[in-house]
C-alpha positions as CSV (number, residue, x, y, z in Angstrom):
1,X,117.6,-17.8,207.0
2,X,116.2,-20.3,204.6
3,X,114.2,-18.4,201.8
4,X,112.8,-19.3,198.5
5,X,113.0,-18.1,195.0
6,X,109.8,-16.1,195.9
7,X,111.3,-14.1,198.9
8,X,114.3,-13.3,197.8
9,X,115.0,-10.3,196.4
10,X,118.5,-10.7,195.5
11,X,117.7,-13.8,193.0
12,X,114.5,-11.9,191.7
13,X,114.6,-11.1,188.0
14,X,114.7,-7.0,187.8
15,X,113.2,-5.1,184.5
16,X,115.4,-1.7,183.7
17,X,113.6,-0.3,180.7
18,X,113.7,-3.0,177.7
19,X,116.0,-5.3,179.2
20,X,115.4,-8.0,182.0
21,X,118.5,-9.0,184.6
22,X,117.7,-12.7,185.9
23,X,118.9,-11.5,189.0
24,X,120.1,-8.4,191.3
25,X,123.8,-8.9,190.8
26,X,125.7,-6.9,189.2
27,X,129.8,-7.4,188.2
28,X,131.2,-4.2,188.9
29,X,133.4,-3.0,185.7
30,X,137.2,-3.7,187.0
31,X,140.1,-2.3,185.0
32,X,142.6,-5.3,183.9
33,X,145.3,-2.8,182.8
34,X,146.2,-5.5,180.1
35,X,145.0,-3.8,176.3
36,X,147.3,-2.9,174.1
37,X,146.5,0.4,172.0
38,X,143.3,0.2,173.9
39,X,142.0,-3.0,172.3
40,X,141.0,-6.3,174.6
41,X,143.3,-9.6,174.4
42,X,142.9,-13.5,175.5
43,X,143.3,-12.3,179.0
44,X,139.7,-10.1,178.7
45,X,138.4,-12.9,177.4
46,X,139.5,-15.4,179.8
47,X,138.5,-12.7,182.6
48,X,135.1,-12.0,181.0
49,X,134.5,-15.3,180.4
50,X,134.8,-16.5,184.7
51,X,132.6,-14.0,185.8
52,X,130.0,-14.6,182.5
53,X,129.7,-18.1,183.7
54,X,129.5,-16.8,187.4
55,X,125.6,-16.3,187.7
56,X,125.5,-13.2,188.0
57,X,122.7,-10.7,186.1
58,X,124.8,-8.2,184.7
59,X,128.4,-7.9,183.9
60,X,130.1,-4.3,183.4
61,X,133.3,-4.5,181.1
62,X,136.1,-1.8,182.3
63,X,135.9,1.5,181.6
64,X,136.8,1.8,178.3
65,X,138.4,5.5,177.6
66,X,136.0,7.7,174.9
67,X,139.5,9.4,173.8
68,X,142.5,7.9,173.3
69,X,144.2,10.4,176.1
70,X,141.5,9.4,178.4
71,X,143.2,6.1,179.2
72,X,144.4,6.1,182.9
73,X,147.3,3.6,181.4
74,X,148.5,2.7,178.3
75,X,146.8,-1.1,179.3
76,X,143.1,0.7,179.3
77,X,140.7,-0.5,176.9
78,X,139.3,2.3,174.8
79,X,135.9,2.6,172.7
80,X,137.2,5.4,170.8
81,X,136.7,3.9,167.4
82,X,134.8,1.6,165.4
83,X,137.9,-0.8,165.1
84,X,137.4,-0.7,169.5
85,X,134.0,-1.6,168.9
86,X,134.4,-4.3,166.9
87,X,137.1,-6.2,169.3
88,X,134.5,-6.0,171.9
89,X,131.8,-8.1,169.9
90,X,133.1,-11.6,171.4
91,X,132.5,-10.6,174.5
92,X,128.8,-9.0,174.1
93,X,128.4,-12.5,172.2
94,X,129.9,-14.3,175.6
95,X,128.2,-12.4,178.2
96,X,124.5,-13.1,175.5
97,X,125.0,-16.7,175.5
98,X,125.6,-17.1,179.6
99,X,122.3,-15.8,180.3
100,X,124.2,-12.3,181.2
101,X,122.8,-8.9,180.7
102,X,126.0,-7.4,178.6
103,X,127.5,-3.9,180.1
104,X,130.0,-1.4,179.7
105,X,131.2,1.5,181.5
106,X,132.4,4.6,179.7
107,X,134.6,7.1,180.7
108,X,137.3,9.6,180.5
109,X,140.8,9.8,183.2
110,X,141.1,13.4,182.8
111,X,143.6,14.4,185.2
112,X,144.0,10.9,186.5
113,X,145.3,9.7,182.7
114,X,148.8,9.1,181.7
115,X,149.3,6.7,184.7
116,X,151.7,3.5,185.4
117,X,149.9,0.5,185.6
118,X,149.5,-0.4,189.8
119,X,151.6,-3.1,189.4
120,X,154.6,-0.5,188.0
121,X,154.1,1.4,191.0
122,X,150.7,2.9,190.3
123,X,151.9,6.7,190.8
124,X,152.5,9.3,187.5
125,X,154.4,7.6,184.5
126,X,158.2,7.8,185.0
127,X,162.0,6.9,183.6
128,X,161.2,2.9,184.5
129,X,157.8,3.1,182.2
130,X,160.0,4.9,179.8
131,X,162.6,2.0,179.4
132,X,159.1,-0.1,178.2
133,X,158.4,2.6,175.3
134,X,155.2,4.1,177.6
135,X,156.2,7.4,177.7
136,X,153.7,10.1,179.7
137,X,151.1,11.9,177.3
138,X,149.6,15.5,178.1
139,X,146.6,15.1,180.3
140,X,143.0,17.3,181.1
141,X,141.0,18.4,183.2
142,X,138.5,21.0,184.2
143,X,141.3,23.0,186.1
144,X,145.1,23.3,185.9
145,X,145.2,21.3,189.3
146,X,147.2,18.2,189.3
147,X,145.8,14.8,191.5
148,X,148.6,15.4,194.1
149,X,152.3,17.0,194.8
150,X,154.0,14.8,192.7
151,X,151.5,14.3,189.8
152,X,151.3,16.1,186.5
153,X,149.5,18.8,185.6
154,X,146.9,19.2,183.3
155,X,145.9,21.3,181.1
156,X,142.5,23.3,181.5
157,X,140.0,22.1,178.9
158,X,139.1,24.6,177.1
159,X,135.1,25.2,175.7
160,X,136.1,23.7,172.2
161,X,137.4,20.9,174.0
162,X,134.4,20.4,176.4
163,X,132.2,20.0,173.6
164,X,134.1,17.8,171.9
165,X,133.9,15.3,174.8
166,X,130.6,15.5,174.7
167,X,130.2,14.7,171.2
168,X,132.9,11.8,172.0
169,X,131.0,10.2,174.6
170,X,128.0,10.6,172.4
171,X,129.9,8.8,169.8
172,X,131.0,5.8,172.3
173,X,127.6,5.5,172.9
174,X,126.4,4.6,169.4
175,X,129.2,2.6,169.0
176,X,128.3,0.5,171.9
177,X,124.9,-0.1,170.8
178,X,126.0,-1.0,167.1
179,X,128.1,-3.5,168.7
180,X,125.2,-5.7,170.6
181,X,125.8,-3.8,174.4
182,X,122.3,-3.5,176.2
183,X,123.5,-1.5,179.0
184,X,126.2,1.2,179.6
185,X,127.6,2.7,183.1
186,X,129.2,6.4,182.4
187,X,132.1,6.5,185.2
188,X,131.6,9.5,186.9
189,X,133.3,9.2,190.0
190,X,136.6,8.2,191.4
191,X,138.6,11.2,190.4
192,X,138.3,10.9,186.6
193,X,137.1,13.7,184.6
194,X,133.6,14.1,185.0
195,X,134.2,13.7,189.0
196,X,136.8,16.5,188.6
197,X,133.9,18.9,187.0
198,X,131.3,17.9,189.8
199,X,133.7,18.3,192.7
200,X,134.7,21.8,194.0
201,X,137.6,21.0,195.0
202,X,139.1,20.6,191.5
203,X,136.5,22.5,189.5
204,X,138.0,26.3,190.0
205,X,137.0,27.0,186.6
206,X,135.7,30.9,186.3
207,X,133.2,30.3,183.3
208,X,129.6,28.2,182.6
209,X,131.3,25.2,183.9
210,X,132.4,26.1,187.1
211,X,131.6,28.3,190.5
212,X,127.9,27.3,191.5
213,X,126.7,23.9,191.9
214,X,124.6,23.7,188.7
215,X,127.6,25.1,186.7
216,X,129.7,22.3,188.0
217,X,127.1,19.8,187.0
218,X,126.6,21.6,183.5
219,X,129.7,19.1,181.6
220,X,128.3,16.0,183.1
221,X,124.6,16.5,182.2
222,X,125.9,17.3,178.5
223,X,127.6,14.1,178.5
224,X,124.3,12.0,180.0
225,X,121.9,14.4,177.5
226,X,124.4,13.1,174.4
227,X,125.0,9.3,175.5
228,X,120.8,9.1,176.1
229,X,120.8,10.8,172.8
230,X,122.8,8.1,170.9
231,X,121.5,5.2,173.0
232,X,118.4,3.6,172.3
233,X,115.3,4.5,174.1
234,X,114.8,0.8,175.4
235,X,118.1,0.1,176.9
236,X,119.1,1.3,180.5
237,X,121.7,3.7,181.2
238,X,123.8,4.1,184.8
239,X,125.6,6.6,186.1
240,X,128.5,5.9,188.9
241,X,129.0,8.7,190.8
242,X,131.1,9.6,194.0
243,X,128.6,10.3,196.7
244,X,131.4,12.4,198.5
245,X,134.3,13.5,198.4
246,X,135.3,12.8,202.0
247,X,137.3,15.7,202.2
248,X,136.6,19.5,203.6
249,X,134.9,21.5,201.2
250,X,134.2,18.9,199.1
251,X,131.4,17.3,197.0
252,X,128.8,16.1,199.6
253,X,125.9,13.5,199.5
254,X,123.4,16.4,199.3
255,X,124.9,17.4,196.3
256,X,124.7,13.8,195.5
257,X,120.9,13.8,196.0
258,X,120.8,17.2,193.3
259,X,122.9,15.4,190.5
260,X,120.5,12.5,190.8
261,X,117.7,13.9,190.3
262,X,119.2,15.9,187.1
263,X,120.4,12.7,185.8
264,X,116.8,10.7,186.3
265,X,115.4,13.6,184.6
266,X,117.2,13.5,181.3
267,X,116.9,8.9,181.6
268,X,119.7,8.0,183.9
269,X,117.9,4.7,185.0
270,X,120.4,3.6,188.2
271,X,123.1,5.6,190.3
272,X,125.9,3.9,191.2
273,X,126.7,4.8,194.5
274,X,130.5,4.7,195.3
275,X,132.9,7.5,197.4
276,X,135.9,8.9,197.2
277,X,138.8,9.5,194.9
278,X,139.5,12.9,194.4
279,X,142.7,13.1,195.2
280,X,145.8,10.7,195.1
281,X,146.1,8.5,198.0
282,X,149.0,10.2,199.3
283,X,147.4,13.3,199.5
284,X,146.2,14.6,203.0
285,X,143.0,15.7,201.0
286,X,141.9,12.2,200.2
287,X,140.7,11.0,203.1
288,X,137.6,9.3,201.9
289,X,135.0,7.0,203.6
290,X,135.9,4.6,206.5
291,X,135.5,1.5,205.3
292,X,134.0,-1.0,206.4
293,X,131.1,-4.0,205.2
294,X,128.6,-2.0,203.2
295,X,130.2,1.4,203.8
296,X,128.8,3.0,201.1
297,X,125.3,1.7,201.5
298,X,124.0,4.8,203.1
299,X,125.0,6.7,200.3
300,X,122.9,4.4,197.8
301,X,120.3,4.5,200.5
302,X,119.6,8.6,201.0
303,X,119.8,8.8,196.9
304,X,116.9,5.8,196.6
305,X,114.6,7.5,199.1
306,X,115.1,11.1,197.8
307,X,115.2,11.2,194.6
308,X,113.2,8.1,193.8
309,X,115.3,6.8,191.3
310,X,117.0,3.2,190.9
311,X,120.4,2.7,193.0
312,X,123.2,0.1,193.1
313,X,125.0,-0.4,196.3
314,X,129.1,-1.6,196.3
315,X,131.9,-1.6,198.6
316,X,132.3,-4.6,200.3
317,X,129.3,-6.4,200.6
318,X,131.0,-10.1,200.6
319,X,128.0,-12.1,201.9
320,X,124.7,-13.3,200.9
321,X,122.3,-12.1,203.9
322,X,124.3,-9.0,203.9
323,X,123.5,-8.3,200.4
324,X,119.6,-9.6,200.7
325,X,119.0,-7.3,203.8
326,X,120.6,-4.3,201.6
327,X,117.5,-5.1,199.1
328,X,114.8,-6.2,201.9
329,X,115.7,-2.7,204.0
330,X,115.0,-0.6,200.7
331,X,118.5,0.8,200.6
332,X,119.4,-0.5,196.9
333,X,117.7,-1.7,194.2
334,X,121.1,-3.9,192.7
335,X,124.5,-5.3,194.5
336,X,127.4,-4.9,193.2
337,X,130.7,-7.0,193.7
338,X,134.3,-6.4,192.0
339,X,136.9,-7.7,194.4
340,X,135.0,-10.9,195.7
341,X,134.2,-11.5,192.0
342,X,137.7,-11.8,191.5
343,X,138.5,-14.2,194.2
344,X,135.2,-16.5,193.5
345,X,134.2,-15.7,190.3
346,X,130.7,-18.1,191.0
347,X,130.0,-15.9,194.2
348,X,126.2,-15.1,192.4
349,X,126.1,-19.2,192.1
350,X,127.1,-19.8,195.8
351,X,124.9,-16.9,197.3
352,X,121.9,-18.4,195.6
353,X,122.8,-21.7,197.2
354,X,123.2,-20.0,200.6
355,X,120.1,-18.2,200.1
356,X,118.0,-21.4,199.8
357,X,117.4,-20.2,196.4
358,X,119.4,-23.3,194.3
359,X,120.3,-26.4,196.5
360,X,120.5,-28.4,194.0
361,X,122.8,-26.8,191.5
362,X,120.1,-26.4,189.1
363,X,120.8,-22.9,188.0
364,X,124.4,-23.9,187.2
365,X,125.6,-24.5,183.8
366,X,124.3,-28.0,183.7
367,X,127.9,-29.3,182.3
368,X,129.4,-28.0,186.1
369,X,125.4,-28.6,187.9
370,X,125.2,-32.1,187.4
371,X,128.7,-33.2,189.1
372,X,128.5,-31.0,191.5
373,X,125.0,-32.2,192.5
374,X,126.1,-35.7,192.5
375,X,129.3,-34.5,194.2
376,X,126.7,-33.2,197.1
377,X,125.0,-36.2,197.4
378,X,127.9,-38.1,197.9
379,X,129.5,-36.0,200.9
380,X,125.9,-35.6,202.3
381,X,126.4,-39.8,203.0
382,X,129.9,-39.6,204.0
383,X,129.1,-37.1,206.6
């Protein structure tokens, strides 16, 4: 379908609070697993710097951990000090100058921390991370349940604790404006710690933060009521959440619909709609989604019409038309792409082209636009 600028959603410019995104595309925060002592390196900037060129309207840096033992691995960035938030000012400066609205996601591993890096294996630090001076480091969580059989066990966070998190991620937050970021995305799914609060299955906890459904939503609206707090009125703040559990017994999508409208109540702009990741993937428990293009769509979908508030749909959605229909159908609000960003960092670039929204490679950085228009011209004789 040939559409213009005008009729395309995907390519239209979308206002969230004080800050304008040129478009509806959004890079999903991917871990690189390459910091050292949480801080970012040439190949975060060499990363960053592909997909800030990529056309996209927002870019998400990984989750950076609030606390130091909230690093899934010991290559996690971190935001857990000022020194953190200064290494991150190149890249806010990058993202700025490409046109890019500049995000991070913040977060905590809880009982998913003190991992190997997927490329050592991926499973519980062991005797081969040893022999490269990573050695495992004690881990938290809401409940003394470990991820799976052969995973550690954490310890149970105790009330001191839980409010110290919360005056963590508060901290993160300032930090994260003071350094030039305009948006921030609090992970809150996948497993990590504030899923782990939210999700029965791993919440057993016997006080005010566990049993009933708003108990086990108390942590998490502390941490969004402190970040909202310590970030500035004007800029836009997401929350990715794990619609369900897709396991027995476990968080569901109508609980999904409940948590959202807490969090737009106390200025949670845009739910992140994602699934899964309770449990390890060996784990008979973890059974998830099926996947398949757009499998998660339905869960940005039900949230959007409910609750009224802003969502962003992710999990495979690989092609333009498929991502315009998401936005024409009322599903979703924003797209968001990880993987494919990866293998074609100028997917945003392309999909406009495909869209009929830039045949002419005008909306490319004009030192790449004008060969590549001139490139087209000449193929358009030959063939």
């Amino acid at each position: 379908m040939d559409r213009n600028s005008m009729a395309t959603l995907l390519f239209t410019p979308i206002e969230l609070r004080g800050v304008t995104a040129s478009n509806r595309v959004v890079i999903s925060p991917m871990c690189q697993y390459s910091a050292v002592d949480g801080l970012p390196n040439q190949w975060h900037y060499q990363h960053i710097s592909a997909l800030a060129a990529g056309g996209a309207g927002i870019v998400i840096m990984e989750a950076s951990a609030v606390q130091q033992q909230g690093r899934i691995t010991y290559g996690d960035l971190g935001i857990w000090s000022d020194a953190h938030g200064d290494a991150l000012v190149p890249y806010v400066e990058l993202m700025r100058s490409n046109g890019v609205v500049p995000a991070i996601q913040i977060g905590h591993a809880g009982r998913k921390a003190s991992m190997q890096r997927p490329w050592h294996g991926n499973g519980p630090l062991d005797g081969s991370d040893a022999a490269r001076n990573e050695l495992p480091w004690d881990i938290v969580a809401p409940s003394a349940l470990p991820t799976g059989d052969e995973f550690l066990v954490p310890q149970a966070l105790t009330v001191e604790q839980i409010k110290q998190l919360v005056v963590d991620f508060g901290a993160a937050a300032a930090r994260c404006d003071r350094v030039g970021f305009d948006l921030i995305e609090i992970h809150g799914a996948h497993g990590y710690l504030l899923h782990t609060f939210l999700s029965p299955l791993s919440n057993q906890r016997e006080d005010r933060y566990g049993g009933s459904l708003e108990n086990r939503m108390r942590f998490v609206l502390e941490v969004v009521e402190a970040v909202r707090h310590n970030w500035p009125e004007h800029k836009p703040l997401f929350f990715r959440v794990s619609g369900v559990d897709g396991a027995e017994n476990g968080w569901d999508l109508d609980d999904s619909v409940v948590l959202a409208g807490e969090l737009k109540s106390r200025g949670v702009d845009v739910i992140d709609c994602s699934s899964g990741g309770i449990a390890a993937a060996s784990s008979p428990v973890a059974k998830g989604l099926p996947r398949g293009p757009g499998f998660q769509v339905p869960i940005a979908s039900k949230i959007r019409r409910e609750t009224g508030v802003m969502t962003q749909a992710v999990g495979m959605i690989t092609d333009a038309a498929q991502a315009e229909e998401i936005l024409q159908a009322g599903d979703a609000d924003l797209i968001s792409i990880a993987r494919e960003a990866l293998h074609n960092p100028f997917w945003p670039r392309h999909a406009a082209q495909q869209l009929g929204v830039d045949k002419d490679f005008e909306q490319w950085p004009e030192q790449a636009g004008w060969w590549l228009q001139r490139r087209a011209m000449a193929m358009a004789k030959i063939s």
